[in-house]
C-alpha positions in Angstrom: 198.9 -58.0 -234.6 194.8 -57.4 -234.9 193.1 -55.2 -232.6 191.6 -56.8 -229.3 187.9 -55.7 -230.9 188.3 -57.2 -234.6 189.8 -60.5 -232.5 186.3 -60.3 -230.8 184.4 -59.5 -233.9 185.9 -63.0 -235.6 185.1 -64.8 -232.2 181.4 -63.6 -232.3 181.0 -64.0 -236.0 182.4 -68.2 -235.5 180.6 -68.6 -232.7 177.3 -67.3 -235.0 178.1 -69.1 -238.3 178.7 -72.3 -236.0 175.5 -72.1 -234.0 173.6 -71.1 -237.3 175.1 -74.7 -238.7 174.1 -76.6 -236.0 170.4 -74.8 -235.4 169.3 -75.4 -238.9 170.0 -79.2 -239.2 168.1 -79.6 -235.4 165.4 -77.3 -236.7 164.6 -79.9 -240.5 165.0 -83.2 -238.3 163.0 -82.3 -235.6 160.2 -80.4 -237.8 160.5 -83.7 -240.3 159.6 -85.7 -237.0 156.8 -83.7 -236.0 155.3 -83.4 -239.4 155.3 -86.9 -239.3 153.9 -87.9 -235.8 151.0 -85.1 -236.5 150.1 -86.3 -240.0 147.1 -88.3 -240.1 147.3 -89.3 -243.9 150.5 -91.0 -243.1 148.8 -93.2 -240.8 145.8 -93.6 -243.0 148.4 -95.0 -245.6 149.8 -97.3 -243.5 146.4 -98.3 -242.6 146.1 -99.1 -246.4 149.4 -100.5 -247.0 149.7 -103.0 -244.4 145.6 -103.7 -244.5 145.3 -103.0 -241.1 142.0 -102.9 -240.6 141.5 -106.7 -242.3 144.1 -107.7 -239.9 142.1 -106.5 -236.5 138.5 -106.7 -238.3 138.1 -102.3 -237.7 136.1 -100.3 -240.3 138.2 -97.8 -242.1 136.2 -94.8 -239.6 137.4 -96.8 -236.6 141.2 -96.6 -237.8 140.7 -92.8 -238.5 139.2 -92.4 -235.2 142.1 -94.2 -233.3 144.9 -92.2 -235.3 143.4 -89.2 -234.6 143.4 -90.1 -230.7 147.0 -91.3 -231.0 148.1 -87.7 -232.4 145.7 -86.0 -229.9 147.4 -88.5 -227.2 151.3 -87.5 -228.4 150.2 -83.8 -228.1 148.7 -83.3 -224.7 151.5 -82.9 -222.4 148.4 -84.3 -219.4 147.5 -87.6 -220.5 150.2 -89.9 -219.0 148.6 -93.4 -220.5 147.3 -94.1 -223.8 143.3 -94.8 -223.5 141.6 -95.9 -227.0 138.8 -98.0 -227.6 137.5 -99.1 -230.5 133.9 -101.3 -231.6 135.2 -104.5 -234.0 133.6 -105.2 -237.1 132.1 -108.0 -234.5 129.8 -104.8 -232.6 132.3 -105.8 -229.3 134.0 -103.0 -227.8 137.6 -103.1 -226.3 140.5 -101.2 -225.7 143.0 -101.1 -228.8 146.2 -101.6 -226.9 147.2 -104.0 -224.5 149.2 -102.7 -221.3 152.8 -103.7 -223.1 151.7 -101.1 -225.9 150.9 -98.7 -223.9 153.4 -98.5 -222.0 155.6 -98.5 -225.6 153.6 -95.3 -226.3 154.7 -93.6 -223.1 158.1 -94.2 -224.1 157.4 -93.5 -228.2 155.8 -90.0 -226.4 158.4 -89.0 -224.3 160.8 -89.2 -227.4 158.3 -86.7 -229.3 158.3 -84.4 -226.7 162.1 -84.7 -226.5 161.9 -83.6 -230.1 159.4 -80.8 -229.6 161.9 -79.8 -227.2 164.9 -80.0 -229.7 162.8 -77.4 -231.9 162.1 -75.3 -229.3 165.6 -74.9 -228.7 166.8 -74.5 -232.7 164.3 -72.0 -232.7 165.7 -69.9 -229.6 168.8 -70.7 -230.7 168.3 -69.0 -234.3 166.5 -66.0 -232.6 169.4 -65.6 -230.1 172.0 -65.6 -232.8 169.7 -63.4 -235.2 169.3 -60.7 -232.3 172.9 -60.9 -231.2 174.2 -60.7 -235.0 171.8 -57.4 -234.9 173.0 -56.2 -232.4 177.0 -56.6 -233.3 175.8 -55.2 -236.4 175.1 -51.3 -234.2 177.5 -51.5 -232.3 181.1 -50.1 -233.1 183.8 -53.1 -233.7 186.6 -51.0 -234.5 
């Protein structure tokens, strides 16, 4: 029959191998998302691919402009509504989204804020489980 201590020693050493497995797969997806959301050359080359601009008559400047206010928008935890305006290739000035997209982009936000969240958590989850393991690792099991 093992000791009451090396039955605790197996218990912490799953419980750390298991929270390792699932930290490390939340920490890629939700680093992948963010990487993505913040990237501006990924919207620039959608811009390109789907000839965005052509299709809503904005100079290439305009587009950049508007990404780069949609990833400011997705980062700052106090704007609650998605404001961007942009000047058409016609000189008139307008808002970029109607009320049905910005409302979309709440939602789209809330969603990358859940995933900041999710890395936030991996990563206290890792340090937890690094300390703890550090700690087993002085103290005297058997």
């Amino acid at each position: 029959m093992k000791h009451k201590l090396e039955l605790k020693y197996e218990c912490n050493t799953f419980i750390h191998s298991l929270g390792f497995i699932v930290s490390i797969p939340i920490l890629l997806l939700s680093v992948t998302i963010a990487w993505a959301f913040n990237s501006l050359w990924i919207y620039k080359a959608s811009f390109t691919k789907y000839d965005v601009g052509q299709t809503l008559a904005l100079s290439s400047a305009e587009l950049d402009r508007s990404a780069s206010e949609l990833i400011a928008y997705f980062n700052n935890p106090h704007q609650e509504f998605l404001d961007i305006n942009v000047t058409y290739n016609t000189g008139v000035t307008a808002p970029l989204y109607d009320q049905a997209d910005i409302q979309h982009m709440k939602d789209v936000k809330g969603v990358i804020w859940l995933d900041y969240n999710l890395f936030t958590f991996g990563c206290d989850l890792l340090a937890r489980l690094h300390f703890s393991q550090c700690y087993m690792e002085q103290t005297e099991w058997t």
